[in-house]
C-alpha positions in Angstrom: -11.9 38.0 -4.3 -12.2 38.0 -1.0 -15.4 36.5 1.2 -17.8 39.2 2.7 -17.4 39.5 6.3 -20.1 36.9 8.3 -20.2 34.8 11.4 -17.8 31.9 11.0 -19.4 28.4 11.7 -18.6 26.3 14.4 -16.0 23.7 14.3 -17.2 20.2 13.0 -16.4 16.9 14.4 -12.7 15.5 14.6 -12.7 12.4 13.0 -13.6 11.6 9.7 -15.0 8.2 8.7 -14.6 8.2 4.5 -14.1 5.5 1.8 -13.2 7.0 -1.0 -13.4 5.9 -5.1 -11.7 6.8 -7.9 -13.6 6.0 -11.6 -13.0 7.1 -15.0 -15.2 10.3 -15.7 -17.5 7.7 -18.5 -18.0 5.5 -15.4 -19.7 7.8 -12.5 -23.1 8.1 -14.3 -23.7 4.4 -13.8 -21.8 4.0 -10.6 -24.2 6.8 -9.1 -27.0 4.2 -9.9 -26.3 1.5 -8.3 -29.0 -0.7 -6.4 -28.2 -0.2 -3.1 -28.0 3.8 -3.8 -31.4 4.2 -5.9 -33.2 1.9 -3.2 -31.9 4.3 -0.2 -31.1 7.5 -1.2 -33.4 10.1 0.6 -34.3 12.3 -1.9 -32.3 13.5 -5.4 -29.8 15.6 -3.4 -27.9 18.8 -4.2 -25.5 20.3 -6.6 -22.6 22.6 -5.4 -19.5 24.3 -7.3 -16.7 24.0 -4.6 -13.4 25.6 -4.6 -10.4 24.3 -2.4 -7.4 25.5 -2.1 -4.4 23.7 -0.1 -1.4 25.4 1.8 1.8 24.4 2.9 5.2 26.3 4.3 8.0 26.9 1.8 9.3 24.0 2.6 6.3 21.9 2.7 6.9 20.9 5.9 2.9 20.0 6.6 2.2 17.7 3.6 6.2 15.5 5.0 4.0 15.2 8.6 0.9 13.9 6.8 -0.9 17.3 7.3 -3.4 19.0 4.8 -4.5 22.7 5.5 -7.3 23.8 3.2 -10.1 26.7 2.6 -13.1 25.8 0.8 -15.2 28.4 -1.0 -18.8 27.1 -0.8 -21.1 29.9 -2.3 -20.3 33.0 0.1 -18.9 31.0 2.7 -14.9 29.9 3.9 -14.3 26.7 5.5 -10.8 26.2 6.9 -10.1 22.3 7.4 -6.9 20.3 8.9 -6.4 16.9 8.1 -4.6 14.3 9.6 -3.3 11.0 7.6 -4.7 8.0 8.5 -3.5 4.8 9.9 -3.5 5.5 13.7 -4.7 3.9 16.5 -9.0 3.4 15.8 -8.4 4.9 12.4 -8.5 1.6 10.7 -8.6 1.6 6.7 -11.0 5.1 6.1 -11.1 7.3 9.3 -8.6 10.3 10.1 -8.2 13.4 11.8 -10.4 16.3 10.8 -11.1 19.6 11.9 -13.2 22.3 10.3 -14.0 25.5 10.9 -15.8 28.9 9.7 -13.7 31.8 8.8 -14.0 34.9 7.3 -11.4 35.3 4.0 -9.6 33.3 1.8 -6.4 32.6 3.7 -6.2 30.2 6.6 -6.5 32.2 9.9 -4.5 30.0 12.9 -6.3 32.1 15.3 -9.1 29.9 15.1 -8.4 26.8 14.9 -10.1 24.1 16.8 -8.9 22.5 20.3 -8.4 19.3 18.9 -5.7 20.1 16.2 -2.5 18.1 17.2 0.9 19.9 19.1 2.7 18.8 16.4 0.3 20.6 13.4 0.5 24.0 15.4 4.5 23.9 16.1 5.0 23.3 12.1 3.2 26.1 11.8 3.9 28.6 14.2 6.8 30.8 12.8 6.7 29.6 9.3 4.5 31.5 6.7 1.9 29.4 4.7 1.4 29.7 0.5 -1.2 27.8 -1.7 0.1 25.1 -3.6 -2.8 23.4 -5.1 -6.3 24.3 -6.3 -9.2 21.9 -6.9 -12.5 22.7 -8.5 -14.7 20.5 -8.3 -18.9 20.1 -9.7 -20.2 17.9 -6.3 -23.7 16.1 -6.4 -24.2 15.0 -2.8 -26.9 12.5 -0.9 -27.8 10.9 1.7 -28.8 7.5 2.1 -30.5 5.7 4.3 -29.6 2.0 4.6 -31.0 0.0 7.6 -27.4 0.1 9.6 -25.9 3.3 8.5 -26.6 7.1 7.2 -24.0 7.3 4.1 -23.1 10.7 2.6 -22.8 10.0 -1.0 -20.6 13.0 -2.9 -19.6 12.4 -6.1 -16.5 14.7 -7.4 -16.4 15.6 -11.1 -13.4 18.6 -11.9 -9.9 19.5 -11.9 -7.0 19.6 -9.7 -4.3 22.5 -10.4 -0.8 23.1 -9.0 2.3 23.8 -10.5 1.1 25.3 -13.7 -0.6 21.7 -14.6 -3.7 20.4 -14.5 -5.4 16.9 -13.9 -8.9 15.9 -14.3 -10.9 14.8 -10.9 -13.5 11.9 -10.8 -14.4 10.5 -7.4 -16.7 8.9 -5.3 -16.8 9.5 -1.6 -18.8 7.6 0.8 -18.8 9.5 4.1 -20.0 7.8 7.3 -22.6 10.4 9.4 -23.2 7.1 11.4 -24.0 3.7 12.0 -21.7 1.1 11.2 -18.6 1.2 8.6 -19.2 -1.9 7.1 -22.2 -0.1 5.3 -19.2 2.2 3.3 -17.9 -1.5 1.7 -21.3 -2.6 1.1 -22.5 0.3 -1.0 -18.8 0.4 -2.8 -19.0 -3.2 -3.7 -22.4 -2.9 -5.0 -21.2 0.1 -7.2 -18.4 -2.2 -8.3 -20.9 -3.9 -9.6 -21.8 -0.9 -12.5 -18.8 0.1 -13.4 -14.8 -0.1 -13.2 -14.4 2.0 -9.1 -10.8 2.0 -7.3 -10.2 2.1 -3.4 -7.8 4.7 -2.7 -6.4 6.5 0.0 -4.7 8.9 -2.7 -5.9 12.4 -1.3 -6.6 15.9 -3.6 -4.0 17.4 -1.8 -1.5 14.3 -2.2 -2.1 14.5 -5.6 -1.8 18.1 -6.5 1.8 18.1 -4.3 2.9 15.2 -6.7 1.4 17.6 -9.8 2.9 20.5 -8.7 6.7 19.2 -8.3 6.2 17.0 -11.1 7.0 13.8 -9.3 6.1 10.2 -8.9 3.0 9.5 -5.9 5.0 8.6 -3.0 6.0 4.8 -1.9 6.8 3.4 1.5 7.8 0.7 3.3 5.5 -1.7 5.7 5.0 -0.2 9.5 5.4 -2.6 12.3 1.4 -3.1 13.4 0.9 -2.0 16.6 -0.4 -4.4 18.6 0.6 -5.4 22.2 1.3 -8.4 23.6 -2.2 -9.1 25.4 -4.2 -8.5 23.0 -6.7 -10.9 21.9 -5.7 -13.4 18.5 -8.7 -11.9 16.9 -7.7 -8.7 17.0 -4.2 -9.0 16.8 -4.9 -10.7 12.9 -7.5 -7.7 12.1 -4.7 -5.6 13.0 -1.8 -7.1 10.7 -4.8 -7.5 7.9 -5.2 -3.7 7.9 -2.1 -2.6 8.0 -0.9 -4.5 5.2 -4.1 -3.8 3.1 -3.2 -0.4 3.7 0.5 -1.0 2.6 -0.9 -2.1 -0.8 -3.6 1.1 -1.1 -0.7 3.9 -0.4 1.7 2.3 -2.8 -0.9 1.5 -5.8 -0.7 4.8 -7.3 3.5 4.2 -7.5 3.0 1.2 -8.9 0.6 2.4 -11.4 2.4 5.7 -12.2 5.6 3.5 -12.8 8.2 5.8 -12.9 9.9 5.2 -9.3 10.7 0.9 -8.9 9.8 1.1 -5.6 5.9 1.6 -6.6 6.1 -2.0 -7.5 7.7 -3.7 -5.5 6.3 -2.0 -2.5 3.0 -3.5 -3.9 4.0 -7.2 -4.2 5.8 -7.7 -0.7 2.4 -5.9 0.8 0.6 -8.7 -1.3 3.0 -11.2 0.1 2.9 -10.0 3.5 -1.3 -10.4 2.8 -0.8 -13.9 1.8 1.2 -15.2 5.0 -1.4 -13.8 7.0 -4.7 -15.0 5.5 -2.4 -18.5 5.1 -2.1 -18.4 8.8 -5.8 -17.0 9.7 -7.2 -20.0 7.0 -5.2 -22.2 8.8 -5.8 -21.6 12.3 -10.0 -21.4 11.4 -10.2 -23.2 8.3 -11.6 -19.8 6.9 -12.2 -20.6 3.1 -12.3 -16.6 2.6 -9.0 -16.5 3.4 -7.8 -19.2 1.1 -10.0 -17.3 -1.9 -8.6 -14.0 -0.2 -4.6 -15.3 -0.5 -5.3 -16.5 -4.2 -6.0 -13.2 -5.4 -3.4 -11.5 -4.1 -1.1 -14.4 -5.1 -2.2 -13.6 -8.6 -1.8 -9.8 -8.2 1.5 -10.0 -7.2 2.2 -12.7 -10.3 0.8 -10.7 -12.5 3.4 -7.8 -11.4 6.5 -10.1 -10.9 8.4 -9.1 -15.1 8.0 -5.7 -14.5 9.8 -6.1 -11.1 12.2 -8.5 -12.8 12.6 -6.3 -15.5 13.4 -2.9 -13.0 15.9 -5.0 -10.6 18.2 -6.1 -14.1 17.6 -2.6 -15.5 18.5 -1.0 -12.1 21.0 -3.3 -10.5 22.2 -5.6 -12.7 23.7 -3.6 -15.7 25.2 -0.9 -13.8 28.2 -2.2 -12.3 29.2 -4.7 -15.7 28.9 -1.9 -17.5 30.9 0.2 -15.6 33.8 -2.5 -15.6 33.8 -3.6 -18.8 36.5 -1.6 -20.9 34.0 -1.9 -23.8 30.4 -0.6 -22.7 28.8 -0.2 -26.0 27.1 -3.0 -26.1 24.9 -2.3 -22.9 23.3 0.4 -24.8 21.8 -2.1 -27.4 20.8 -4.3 -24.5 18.9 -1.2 -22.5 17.4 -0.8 -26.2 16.2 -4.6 -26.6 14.6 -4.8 -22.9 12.8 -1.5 -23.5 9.6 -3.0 -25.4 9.9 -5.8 -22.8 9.9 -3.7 -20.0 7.3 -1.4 -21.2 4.6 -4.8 -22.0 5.7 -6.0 -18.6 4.1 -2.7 -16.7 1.5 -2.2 -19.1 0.7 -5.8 -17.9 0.9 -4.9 -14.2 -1.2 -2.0 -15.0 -3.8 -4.1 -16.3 -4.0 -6.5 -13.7 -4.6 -3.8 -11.2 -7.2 -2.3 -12.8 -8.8 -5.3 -13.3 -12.1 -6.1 -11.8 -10.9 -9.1 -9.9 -7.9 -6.7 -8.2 -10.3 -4.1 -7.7 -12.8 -5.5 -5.6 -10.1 -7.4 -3.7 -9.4 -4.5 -1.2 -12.8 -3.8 -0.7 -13.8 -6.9 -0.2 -11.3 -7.8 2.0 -11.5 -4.3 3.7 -15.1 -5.3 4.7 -14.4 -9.2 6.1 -11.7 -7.3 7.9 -14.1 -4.8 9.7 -16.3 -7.5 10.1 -13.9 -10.1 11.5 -15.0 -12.3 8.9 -13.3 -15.4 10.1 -14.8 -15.7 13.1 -17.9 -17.0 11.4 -16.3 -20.0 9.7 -14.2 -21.0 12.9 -15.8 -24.3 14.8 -15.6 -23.8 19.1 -12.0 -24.8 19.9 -11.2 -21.6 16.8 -12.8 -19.3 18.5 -11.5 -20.0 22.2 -7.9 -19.9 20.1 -8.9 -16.3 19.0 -10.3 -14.9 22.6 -6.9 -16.1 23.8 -4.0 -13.4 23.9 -2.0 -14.1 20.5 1.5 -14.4 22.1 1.1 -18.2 22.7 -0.5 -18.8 19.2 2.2 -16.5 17.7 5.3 -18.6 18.8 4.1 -21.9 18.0 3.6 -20.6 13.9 7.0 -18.8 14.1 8.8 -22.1 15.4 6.4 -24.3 12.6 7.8 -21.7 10.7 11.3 -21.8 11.3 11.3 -25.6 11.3 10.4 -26.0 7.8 13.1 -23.3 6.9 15.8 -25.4 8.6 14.3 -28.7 6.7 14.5 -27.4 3.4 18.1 -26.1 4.1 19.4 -29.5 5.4 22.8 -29.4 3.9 22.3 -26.5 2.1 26.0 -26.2 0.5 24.4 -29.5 -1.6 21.3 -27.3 -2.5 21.7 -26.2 -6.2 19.5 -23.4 -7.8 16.3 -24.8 -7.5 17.1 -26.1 -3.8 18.1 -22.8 -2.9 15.0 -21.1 -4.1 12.7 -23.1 -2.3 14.4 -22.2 1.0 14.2 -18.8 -0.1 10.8 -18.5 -0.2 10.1 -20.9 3.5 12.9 -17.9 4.9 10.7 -15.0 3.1 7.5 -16.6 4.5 9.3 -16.7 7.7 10.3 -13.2 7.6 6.8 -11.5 6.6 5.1 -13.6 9.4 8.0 -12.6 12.1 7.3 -8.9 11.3 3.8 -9.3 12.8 4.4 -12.1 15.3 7.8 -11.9 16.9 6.9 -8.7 18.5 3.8 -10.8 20.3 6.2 -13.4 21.7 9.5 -11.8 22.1 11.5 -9.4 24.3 12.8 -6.3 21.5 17.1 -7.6 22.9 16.7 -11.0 22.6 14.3 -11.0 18.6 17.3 -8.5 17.6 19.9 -11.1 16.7 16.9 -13.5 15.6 16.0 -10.9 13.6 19.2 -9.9 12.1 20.2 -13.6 11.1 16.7 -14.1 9.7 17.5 -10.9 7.5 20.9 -11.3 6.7 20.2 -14.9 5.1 16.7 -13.8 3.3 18.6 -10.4 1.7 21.9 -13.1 0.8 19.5 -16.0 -0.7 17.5 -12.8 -2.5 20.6 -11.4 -4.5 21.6 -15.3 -5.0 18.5 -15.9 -6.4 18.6 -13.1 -8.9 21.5 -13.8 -10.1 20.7 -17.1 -10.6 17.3 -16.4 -12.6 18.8 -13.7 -14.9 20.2 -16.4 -17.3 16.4 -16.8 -18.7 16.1 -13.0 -19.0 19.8 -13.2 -21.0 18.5 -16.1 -23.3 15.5 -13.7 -24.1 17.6 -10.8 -25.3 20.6 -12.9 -27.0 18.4 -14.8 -29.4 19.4 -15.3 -33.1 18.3 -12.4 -34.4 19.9 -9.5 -31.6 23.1 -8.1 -32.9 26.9 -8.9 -31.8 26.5 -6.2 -29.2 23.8 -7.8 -27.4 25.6 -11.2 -27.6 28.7 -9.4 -26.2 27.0 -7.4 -23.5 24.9 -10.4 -22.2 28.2 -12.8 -22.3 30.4 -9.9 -20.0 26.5 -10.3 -17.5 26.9 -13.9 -17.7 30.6 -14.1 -16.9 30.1 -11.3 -14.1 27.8 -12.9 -12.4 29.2 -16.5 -12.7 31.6 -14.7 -10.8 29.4 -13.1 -8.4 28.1 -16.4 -7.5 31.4 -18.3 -6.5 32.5 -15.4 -4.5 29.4 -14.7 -2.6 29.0 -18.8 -2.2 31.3 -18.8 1.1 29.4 -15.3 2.9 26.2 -17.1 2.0 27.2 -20.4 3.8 27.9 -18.2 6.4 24.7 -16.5 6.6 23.4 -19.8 7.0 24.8 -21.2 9.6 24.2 -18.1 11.4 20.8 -18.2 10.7 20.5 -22.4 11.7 22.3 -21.8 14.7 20.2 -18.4 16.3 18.7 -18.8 19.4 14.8 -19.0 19.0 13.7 -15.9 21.0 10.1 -17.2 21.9 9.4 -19.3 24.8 9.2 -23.2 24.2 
């Protein structure tokens, strides 16, 4: 039914400050009373029934930009709202674009929107004609508090989202920031934590009812270059390259969990990883114990995740091309069969380590030290004068400590066997992560390229030599006494395909190294 006609409101404010939880529906009761949220909240709030409903072009061309365009029914009144994904400049892990504004029916009306909405929002959707996709209803009890640094919106989301003929149940926490200071969102969210099982997540309504309504798997992605320039200040160069990977592991959790695309995983261990080398380096330029505590959880996140990865690389790239060679495939069947329960306990143990309370309060936790520049208040006087000093110096001298233990562990690496091999692996993988974030602060973009390229080309050579290499334990799982002479069959043709693999990618790999040994070191001395 279309709204009555009355005076639009006036457009809100363009940025949105919001920490967002998901809980389980048992869970919100006791998450809502939570010490710091009893002790501050200014009276018992309000209760609203709100309708949204989200629109995109046939070709959802807003939702690929990072775009959500929505109407909200609230009692009488329309509320058309554009948001923008997060992760730009000033953003860091829970602002974004937002623009609202008052209109007078059901559909969007373009005619109004505010001065701030992007260029690139308005060309997307200047000719193209605009359809809902997905529908959220949604029962909201909202509050405010009143902590001693910060006014919090509290609005917590019971309801359903709709698209695509399906429907999902809704349960969320949001924690919006009218103002003071954002470190205030963490602290109330980890005090919640406290009452009840709550995730961090950066999964919007509208991401999720796109997924619901083609029926597909929440979206992964790779890790973004952190944009930091060259003169910026150590300090915030690592609060930078903290929040961008923190954010790397929030927008590929929901893959992970989800499990049907093998991306979701690994996406979440390397941003783990790429955590790890960080708060490695931040520990040990400021003897931050945080950082050490920090680093071992995510060290046993990413642990905790490595069969299922295991398990999706043999499944994914292993099998395939035996099988398709072998004149007699039959057997791979049975083996797909026997890994099946394997591979299913694997992700069910994933699953459980990330909702666990321990991986749970990680990102929050770590989200707040990171607003906070946590380290700075365990770093002694010559730490500190390191982190007012622009990073590019600093950066170089880790890459070349870096780089030098690579090269020691690979002293005559045709000698290496397996286990010789791996450990260089993971010195040239450490090397790798920390050059994402710290070449770019000490090196011209021509002369890192063929750094780079060398650095890639032996980590992505001693990766595939490493799997092959480790599969034999998988094998000796499957082929045990009891499997059947298929099994035995299949694994034998995988062993004797990839004894071959090995020899014949030994020489390209020798290459790969010298190449790497012998690059020019792009940073100054």
């Amino acid at each position: 039914m279309a709204a009555p006609r009355r005076k639009p409101a006036a457009p809100a404010a363009a940025r949105e400050i919001e920490l967002k939880l998901v809980a389980p529906p048992a869970a919100i009761d006791d998450l809502a009373k939570a010490g710091m949220v009893v002790a501050h909240a200014r009276n018992m709030g309000t209760v609203r029934n709100l309708g949204s409903v989200y629109f995109d072009t046939p070709d959802r061309a807003l939702t690929a930009a990072g775009f959500a365009l929505r109407v909200r029914s609230v009692g009488r009144s329309r509320i058309m709202t554009v948001k923008s994904a997060g992760g730009g400049a000033g953003d860091g892990l829970v602002g974004r674009g937002e623009w609202e504004v008052g209109i007078l029916g059901d559909a969007p009306d373009l005619g109004v929107l505010p001065d701030g909405v992007p260029k690139a929002f308005r060309a997307l959707v200047a000719d193209a004609p605009l359809e809902p996709v997905v529908t959220t209803t949604v029962r909201r009890r909202a509050r405010k508090l009143d902590l001693p640094n910060a006014c919090i919106e509290l609005a917590i989301d019971s309801g359903t989202v709709e698209a695509g003929g399906r429907v999902v149940a809704l349960s969320e926490i949001e924690l919006e920031l009218v103002s003071g200071e954002v470190g205030a969102l963490y602290d109330v969210a980890l005090d919640m934590l406290e009452h009840g099982p709550a995730e961090m997540s950066l999964y919007s309504k509208a991401a999720r009812g796109f997924d619901l309504a083609f029926d597909r798997p929440p979206a992964w992605r790779k890790p973004l270059r952190p944009a930091v320039s060259r003169s910026v200040a150590l300090d915030d160069a690592f609060a930078v390259m903290l929040s961008e990977s923190l954010r790397h592991f929030l927008d590929n959790r929901p893959a992970a969990m989800d499990g049907r695309h093998p991306e979701g995983i690994h996406q979440t261990r390397v941003a783990l990883r790429r955590l790890r080398s960080i708060l490695k380096v931040i520990a040990d330029a400021t003897g931050s114990a945080a950082a050490t505590g920090f680093a071992q959880d995510a060290r046993w996140l990413a642990g905790e995740q490595g069969d299922a990865r295991g398990f999706d690389v043999f499944l994914a790239e292993t099998i395939p091309p035996v099988e398709e060679a072998c004149a007699d495939p039959s057997g791979f069947a049975a083996v797909r069969a026997a890994v099946q329960p394997l591979h299913e306990a694997a992700y069910a143990r994933a699953r459980a380590a990330l909702a666990d309370r321990r991986a749970l309060r990680l990102p929050l936790a770590l989200a707040r030290w990171i607003e906070g520049h946590g380290w700075r208040g365990e770093a002694d006087a010559d730490a500190l004068a390191v982190l007012g000093a622009p990073a590019a110096g600093f950066a170089g001298t880790v890459l070349d400590r870096q780089v030098r233990k690579a090269l020691k562990r690979g002293r005559r690496f045709a000698r290496l066997d397996a286990e010789g091999r791996h450990e260089v692996r993971l010195a040239v993988k450490k090397l790798r992560y920390l050059s994402d974030f710290l070449l770019p602060l000490c090196a011209r973009d021509k002369k890192a390229a063929g750094f780079a390229k060398a650095l890639s080309r032996i980590q992505d050579g001693l990766g595939r030599y490493n799997d092959i290499a480790t599969t034999d334990q998988l094998l000796d799982r499957l082929a045990g006494p009891e499997a059947p002479p298929s099994v035995h069959r299949a694994c034998g043709e995988i062993r004797g395909w990839q004894a071959r693999d090995l020899a014949a990618m030994e020489a390209d790999l020798r290459l790969r190294w010298k190449a790497f040994s012998s690059a020019k070191m792009p940073w100054p001395d």
